[in-house]
C-alpha positions as YAML, in Angstrom:
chain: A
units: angstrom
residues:
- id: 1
  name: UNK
  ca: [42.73, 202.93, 105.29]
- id: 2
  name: UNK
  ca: [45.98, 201.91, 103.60]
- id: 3
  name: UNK
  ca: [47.94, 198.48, 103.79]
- id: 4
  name: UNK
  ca: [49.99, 198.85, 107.37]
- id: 5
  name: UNK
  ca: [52.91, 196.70, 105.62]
- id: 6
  name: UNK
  ca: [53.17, 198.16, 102.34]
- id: 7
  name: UNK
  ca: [51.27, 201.59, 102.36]
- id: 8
  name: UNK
  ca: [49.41, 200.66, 99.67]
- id: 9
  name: UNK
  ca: [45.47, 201.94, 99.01]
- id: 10
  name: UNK
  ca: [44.87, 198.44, 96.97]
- id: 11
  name: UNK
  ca: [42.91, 196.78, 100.08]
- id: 12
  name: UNK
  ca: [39.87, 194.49, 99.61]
- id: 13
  name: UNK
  ca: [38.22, 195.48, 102.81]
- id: 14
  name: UNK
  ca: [35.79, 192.43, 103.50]
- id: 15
  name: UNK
  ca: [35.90, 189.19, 102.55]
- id: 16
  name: UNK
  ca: [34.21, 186.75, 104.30]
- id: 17
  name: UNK
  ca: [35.85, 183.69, 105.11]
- id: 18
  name: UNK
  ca: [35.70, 180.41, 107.14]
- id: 19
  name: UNK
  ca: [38.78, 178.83, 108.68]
- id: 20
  name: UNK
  ca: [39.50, 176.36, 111.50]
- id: 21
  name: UNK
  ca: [42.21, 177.30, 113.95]
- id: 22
  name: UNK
  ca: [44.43, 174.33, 114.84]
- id: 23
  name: UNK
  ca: [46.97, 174.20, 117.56]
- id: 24
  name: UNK
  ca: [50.38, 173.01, 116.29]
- id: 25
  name: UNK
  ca: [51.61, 171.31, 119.26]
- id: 26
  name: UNK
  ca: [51.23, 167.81, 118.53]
- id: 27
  name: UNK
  ca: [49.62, 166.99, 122.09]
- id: 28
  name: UNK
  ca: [46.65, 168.75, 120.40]
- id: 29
  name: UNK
  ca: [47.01, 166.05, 117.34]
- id: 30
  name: UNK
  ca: [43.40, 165.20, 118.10]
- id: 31
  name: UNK
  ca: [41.86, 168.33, 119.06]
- id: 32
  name: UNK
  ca: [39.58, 169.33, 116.46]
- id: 33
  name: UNK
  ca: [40.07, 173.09, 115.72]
- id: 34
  name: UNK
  ca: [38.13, 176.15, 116.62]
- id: 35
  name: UNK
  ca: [35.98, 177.51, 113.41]
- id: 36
  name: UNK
  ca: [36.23, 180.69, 112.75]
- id: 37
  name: UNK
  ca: [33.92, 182.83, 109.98]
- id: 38
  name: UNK
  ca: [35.15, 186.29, 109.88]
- id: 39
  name: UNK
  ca: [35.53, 188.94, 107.90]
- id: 40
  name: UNK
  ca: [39.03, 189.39, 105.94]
- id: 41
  name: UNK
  ca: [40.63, 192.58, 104.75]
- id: 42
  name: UNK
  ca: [43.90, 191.55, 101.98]
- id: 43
  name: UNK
  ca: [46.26, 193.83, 100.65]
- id: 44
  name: UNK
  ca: [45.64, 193.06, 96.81]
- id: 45
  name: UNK
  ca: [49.30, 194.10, 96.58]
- id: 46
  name: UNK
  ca: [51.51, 192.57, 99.05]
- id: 47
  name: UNK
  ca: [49.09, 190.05, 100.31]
- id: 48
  name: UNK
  ca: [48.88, 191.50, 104.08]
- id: 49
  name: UNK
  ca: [45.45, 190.16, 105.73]
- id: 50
  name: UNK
  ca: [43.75, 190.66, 109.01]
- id: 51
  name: UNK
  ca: [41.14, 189.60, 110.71]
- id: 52
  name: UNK
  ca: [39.18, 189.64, 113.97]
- id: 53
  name: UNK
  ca: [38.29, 186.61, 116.11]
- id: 54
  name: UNK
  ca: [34.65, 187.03, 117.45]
- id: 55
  name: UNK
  ca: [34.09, 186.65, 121.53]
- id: 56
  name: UNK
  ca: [33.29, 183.23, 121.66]
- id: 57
  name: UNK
  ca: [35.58, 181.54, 119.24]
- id: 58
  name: UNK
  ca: [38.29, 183.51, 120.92]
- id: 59
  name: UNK
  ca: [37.39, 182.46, 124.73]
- id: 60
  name: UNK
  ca: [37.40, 178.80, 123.05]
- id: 61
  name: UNK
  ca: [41.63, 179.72, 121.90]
- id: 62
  name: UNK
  ca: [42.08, 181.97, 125.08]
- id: 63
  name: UNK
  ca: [41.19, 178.41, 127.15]
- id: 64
  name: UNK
  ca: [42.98, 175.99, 124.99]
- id: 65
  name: UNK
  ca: [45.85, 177.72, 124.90]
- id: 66
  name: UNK
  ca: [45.38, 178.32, 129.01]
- id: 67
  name: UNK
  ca: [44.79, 174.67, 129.58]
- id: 68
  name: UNK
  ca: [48.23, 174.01, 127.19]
- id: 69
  name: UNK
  ca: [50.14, 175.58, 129.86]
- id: 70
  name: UNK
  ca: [48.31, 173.87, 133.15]
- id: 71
  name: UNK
  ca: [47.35, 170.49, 131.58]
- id: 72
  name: UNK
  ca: [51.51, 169.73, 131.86]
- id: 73
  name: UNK
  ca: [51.40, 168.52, 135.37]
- id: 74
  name: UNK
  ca: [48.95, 166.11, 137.55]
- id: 75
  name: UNK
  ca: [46.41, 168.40, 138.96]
- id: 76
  name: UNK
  ca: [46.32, 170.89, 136.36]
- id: 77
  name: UNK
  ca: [49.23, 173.05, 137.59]
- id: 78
  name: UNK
  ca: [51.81, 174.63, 136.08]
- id: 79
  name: UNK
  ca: [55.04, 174.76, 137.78]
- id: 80
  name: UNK
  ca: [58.41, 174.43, 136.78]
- id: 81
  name: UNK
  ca: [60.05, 171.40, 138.98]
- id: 82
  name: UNK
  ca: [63.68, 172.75, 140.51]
- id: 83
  name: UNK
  ca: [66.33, 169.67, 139.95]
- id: 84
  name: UNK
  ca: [67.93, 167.66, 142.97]
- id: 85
  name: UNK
  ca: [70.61, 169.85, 143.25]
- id: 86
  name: UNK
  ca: [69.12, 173.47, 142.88]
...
């Protein structure tokens, strides 16, 4: 299968690699990271990777990226507050 940025039939097709997943917003500052080991295919040419995130690593991004947008308000909600004079 070739490169889908460059075209290119240089592709390493399975590396296996370990990386943690860290959120960037800084309320997340102390949240740990998800760990991910996954398989890697690179574009030896213009450096183009991809990867799949398993099931369960992925449920644990789907829900801290869910809870990002309902841990803003008390009660877990998210809602977007109207000012005084809307």
């Amino acid at each position: 299968m070739p490169c889908p940025a460059c075209a290119s039939s240089n592709i390493q097709p399975r590396l296996e690699v370990e990386m943690v997943v860290h959120f960037s917003e800084f309320k997340f500052f102390k949240h740990p990271g998800i760990p991910l080991v996954s398989p890697l295919s690179v574009c030896l040419d213009c450096g183009y990777a991809a990867f799949t995130i398993s099931k369960s690593p992925l449920d644990l991004l789907r829900d801290g990226l869910r809870s990002d947008a309902t841990d803003s308000l008390p009660g877990g909600t998210a809602a977007v507050k109207k000012s005084a004079g809307a």
